[in-house]
C-alpha positions as CSV (number, residue, x, y, z in Angstrom):
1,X,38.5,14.7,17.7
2,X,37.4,12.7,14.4
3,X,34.1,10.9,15.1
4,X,34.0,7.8,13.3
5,X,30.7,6.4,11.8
6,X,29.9,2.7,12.8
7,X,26.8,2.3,10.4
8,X,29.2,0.0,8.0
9,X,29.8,-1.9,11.3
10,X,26.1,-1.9,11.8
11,X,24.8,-2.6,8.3
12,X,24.6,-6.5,7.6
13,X,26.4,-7.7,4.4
14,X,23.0,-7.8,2.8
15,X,22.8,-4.3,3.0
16,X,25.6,-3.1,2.3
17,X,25.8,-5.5,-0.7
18,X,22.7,-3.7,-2.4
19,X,23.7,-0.4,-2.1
20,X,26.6,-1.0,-3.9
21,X,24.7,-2.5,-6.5
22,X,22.2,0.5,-6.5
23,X,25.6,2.5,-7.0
24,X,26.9,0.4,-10.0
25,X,23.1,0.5,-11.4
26,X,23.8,4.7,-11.3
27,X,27.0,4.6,-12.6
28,X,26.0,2.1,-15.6
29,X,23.1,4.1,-16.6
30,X,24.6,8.1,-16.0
31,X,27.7,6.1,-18.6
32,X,25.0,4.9,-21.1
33,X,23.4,8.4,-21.1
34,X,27.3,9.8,-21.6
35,X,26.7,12.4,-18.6
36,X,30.3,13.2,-16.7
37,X,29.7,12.8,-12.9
38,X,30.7,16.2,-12.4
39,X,27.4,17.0,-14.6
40,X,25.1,14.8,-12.4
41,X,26.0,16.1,-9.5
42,X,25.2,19.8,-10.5
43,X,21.8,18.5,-11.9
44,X,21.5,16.7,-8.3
45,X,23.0,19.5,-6.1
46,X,25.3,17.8,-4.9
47,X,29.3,17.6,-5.0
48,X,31.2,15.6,-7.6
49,X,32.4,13.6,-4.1
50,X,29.1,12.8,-3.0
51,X,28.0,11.8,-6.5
52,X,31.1,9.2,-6.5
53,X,30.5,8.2,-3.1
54,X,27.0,7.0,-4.3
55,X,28.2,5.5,-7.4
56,X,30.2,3.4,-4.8
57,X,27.5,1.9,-2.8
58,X,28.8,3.9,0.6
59,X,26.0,4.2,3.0
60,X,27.4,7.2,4.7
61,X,25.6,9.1,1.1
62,X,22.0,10.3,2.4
63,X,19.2,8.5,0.9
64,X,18.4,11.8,-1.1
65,X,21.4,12.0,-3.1
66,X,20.5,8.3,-4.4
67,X,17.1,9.5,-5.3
68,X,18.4,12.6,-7.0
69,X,20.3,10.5,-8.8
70,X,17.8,8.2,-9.7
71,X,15.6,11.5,-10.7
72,X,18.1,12.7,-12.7
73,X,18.4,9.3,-14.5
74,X,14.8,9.2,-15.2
75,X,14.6,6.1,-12.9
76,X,12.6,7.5,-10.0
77,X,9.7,6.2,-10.6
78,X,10.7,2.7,-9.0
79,X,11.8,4.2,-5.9
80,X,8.1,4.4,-5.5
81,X,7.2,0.6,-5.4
82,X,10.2,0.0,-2.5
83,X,8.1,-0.8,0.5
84,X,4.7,-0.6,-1.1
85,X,2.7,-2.0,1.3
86,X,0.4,-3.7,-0.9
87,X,3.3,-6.0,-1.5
88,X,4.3,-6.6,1.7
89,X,3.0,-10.1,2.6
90,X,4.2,-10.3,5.7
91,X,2.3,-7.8,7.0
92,X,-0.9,-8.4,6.0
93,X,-0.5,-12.0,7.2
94,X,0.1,-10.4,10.5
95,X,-2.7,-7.7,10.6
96,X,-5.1,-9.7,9.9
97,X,-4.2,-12.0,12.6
98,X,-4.6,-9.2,15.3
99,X,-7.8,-8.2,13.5
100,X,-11.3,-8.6,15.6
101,X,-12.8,-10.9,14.5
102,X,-16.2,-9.3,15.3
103,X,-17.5,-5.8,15.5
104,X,-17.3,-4.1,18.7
105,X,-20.6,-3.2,20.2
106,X,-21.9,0.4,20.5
107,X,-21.6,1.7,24.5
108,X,-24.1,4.1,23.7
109,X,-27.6,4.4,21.6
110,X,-27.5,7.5,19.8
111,X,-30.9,9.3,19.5
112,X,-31.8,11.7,16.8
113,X,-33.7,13.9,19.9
114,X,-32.1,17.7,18.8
């Protein structure tokens, strides 16, 4: 029996929307560097199916078959500044509202008795 994946159910349009511009961003830039697919996806290690399936956009392609890709592309590097959390606003609006706002107090005095 043929289980059926429900992640494109799942995925809101947004999503699925920027893999499939990631895809077209691979495809454009493997074209400008005149690499076949078939070629990319040996450099990756991966089939010429999966390699089209990224260049697609489909989600069911693992995360590290994009960033092979992206590797082989010379791109990689700005995988690295997705979820950096130095830009993540958001967050540090929220941790510092569940800072302390003072120091906690020492339960016990320590003494330098050896």
């Amino acid at each position: 029996m043929m289980v059926l994946n429900n992640m494109a159910a799942i995925l809101p349009t947004i999503v699925q929307q920027m893999l499939v511009k990631l895809g077209r961003n691979i495809r454009i830039a493997r074209l400008r560097r005149n690499l076949r697919l078939s070629d990319m996806a040996e450099r990756v290690g991966v089939s010429r199916y999966l390699m089209a399936d990224v260049e697609r956009g489909k989600q069911s392609a693992g995360i590290g078959a994009y960033a092979g890709a992206l590797w082989v592309l010379g791109l990689l590097d700005d995988l690295g500044e997705i979820a950096d959390p130095d830009n993540d606003t958001e967050g540090k609006v929220l941790e510092s509202l569940h800072a302390p706002k003072t120091a906690t107090k020492r339960k016990k005095v320590l003494d330098n008795d050896f």
